[in-house]
C-alpha positions as CSV (number, residue, x, y, z in Angstrom):
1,X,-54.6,-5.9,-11.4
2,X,-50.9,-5.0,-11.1
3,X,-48.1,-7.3,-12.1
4,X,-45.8,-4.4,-10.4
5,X,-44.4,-7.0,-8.1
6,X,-43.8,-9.9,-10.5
7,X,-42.1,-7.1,-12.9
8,X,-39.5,-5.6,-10.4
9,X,-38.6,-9.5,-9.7
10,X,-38.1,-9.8,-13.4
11,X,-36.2,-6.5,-13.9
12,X,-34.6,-6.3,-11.0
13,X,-32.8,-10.1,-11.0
14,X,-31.7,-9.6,-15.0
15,X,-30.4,-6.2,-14.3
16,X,-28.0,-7.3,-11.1
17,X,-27.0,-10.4,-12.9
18,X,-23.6,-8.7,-13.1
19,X,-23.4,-8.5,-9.4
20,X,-22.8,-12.1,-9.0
21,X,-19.6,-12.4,-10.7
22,X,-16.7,-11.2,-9.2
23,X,-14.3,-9.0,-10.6
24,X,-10.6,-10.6,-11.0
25,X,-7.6,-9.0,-11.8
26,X,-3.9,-9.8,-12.0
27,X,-1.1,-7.6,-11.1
28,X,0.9,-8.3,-14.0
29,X,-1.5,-8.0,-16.0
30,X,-4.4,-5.8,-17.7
31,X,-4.7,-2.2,-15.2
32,X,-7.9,-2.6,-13.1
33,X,-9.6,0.2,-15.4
34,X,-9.2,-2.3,-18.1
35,X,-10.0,-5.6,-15.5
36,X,-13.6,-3.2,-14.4
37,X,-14.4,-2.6,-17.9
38,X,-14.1,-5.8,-19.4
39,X,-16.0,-7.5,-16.6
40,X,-18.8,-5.3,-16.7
41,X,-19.0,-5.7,-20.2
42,X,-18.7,-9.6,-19.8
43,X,-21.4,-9.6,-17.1
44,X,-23.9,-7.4,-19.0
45,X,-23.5,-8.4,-22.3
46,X,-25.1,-11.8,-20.4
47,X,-27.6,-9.6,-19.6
48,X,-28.1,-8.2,-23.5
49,X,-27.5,-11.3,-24.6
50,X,-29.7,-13.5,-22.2
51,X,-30.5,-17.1,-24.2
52,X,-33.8,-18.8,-23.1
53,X,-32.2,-21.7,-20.8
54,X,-30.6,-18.8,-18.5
55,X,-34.2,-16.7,-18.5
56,X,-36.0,-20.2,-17.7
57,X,-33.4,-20.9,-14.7
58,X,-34.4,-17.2,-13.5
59,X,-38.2,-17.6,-13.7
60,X,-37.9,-20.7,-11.6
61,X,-36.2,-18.9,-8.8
62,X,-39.0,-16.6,-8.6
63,X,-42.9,-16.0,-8.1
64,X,-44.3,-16.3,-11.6
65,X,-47.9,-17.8,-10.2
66,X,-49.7,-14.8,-10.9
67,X,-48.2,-14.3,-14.4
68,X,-49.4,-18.0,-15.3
69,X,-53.2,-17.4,-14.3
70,X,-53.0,-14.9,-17.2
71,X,-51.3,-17.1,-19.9
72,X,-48.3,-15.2,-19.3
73,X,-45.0,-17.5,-19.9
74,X,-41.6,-15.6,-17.4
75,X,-39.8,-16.3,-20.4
76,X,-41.3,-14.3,-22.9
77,X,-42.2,-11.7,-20.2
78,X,-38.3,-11.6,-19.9
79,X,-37.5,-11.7,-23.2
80,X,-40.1,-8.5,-24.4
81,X,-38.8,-6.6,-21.0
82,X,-35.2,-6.8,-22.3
83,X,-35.8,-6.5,-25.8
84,X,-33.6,-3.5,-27.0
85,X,-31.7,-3.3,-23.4
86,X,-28.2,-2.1,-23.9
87,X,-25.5,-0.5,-22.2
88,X,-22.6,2.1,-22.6
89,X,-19.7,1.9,-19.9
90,X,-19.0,6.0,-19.5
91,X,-16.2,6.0,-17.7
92,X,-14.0,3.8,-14.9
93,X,-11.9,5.7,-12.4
94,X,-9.5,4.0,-10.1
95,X,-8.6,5.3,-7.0
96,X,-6.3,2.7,-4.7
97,X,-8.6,0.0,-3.6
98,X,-11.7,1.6,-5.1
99,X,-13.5,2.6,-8.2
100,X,-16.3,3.8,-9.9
101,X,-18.3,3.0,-13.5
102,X,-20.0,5.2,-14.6
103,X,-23.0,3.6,-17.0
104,X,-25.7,4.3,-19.1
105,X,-28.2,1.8,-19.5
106,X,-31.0,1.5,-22.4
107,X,-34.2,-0.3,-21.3
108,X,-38.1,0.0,-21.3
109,X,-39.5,2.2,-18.7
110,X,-41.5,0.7,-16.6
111,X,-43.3,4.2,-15.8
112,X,-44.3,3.7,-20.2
113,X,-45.0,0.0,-19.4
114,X,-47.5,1.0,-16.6
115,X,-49.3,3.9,-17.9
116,X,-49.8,1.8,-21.4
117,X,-51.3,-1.2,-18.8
118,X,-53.5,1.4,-17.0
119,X,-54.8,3.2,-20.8
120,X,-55.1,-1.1,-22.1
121,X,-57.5,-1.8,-18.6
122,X,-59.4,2.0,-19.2
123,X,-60.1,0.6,-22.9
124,X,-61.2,-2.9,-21.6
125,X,-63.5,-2.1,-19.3
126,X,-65.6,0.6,-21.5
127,X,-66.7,-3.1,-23.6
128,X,-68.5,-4.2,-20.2
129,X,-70.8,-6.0,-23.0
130,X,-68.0,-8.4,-24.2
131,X,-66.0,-8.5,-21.1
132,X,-69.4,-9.9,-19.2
133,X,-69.6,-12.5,-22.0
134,X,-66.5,-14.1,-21.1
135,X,-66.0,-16.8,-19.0
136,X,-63.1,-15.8,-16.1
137,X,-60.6,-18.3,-18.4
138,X,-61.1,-16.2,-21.5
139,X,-60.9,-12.8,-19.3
140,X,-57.5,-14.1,-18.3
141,X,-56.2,-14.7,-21.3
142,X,-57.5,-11.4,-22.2
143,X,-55.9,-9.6,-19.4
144,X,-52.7,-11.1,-20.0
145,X,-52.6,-10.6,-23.4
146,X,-52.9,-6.7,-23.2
147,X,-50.7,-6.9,-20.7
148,X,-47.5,-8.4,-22.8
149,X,-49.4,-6.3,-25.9
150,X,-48.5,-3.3,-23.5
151,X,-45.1,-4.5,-22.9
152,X,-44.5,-5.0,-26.6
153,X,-45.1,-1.2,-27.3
154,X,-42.7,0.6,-24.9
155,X,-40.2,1.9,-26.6
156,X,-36.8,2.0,-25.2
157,X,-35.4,4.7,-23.0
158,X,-31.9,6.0,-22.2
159,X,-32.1,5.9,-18.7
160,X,-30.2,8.6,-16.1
161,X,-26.5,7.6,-15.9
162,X,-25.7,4.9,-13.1
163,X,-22.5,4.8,-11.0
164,X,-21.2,1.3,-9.6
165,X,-18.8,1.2,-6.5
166,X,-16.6,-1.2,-6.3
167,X,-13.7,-2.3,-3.5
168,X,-10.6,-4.3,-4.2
169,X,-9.3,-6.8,-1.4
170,X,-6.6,-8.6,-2.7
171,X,-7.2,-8.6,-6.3
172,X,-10.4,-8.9,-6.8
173,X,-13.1,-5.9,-7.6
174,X,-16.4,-6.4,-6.1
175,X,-19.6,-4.1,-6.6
176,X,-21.1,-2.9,-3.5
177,X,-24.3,-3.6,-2.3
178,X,-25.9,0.5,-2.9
179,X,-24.5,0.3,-6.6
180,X,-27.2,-3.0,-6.8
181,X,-30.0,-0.5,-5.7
182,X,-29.1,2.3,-7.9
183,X,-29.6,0.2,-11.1
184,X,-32.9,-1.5,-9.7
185,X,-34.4,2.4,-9.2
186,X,-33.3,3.2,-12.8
187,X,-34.3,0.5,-14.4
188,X,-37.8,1.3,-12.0
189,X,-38.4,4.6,-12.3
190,X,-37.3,6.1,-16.1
């Protein structure tokens, strides 16, 4: 059983969040180093900071089916991915109409997250005795509890540092499109 799919949805729409806020800055105003920085730190402190009506409005927008056949609620599937996420702006560099963030981010790996599912399903199946005395309801339940008991026990990892591009028309700063894709692959593959 993998939940691979349903995870990247889950990871992948907290973590670009951000992305759908555009950047504004005013000429007299703050310098766009300090109009990147305190957008970015706006947009993912949402993310940090994600209450339970926001992460309910995100599970309905996706495919949570298969999570529910297991007893698994989006929400608290959310909620135990981003538990401990966190986030260190590096460094902004402004160059005419474009910039660069550099970011560290602080989140559960999913490589941890699937190795601890694959040990959980290795342990499960060497009790064929009780797993054959469940009915396929109580199997469920049983799957998807060792699943969010796997979640649960990743630690958190500092993950390589990401770089976001972003391009100024007018005044506004606006991430591109491969800065969405680096952050998905970190937040994938530490």
């Amino acid at each position: 059983m993998s939940f691979k799919k349903v995870f990247a949805a889950v990871s992948a729409s907290a973590l670009l969040v951000f992305t759908l806020g555009v950047m504004t800055g005013c000429n007299s105003g703050p310098s766009d180093e300090e109009v990147i920085r305190k957008s970015l730190t706006e947009e993912l402190d949402q993310i940090k900071n994600m209450d339970d009506a926001f992460m309910t409005e995100m599970a309905a927008d996706m495919d949570v089916d298969e999570l529910a056949t297991y007893g698994i609620d989006g929400v608290e599937f959310m909620k135990t991915y981003l538990d401990g996420f966190d986030y260190k702006i590096d460094e902004v560099t402004v160059d005419g109409n474009k910039a660069t963030a550099k970011v560290t981010l602080t989140c559960k790996s999913f490589t941890a997250y699937n190795s601890a599912v694959q040990q959980a399903a290795t342990d499960l199946a060497s009790d064929t005795a009780r797993l054959q005395a469940m009915s396929k309801d109580e199997l469920n339940q049983l799957l998807g509890q060792t699943v969010m008991d796997a979640l649960a026990g990743v630690e958190v990892a500092e993950t390589d540092q990401i770089t976001i591009n972003f391009t100024k028309n007018g005044n506004t700063w606006t991430p591109d499109a491969a800065s969405e894709q680096e952050i998905t692959t970190a937040m994938l593959t530490n």
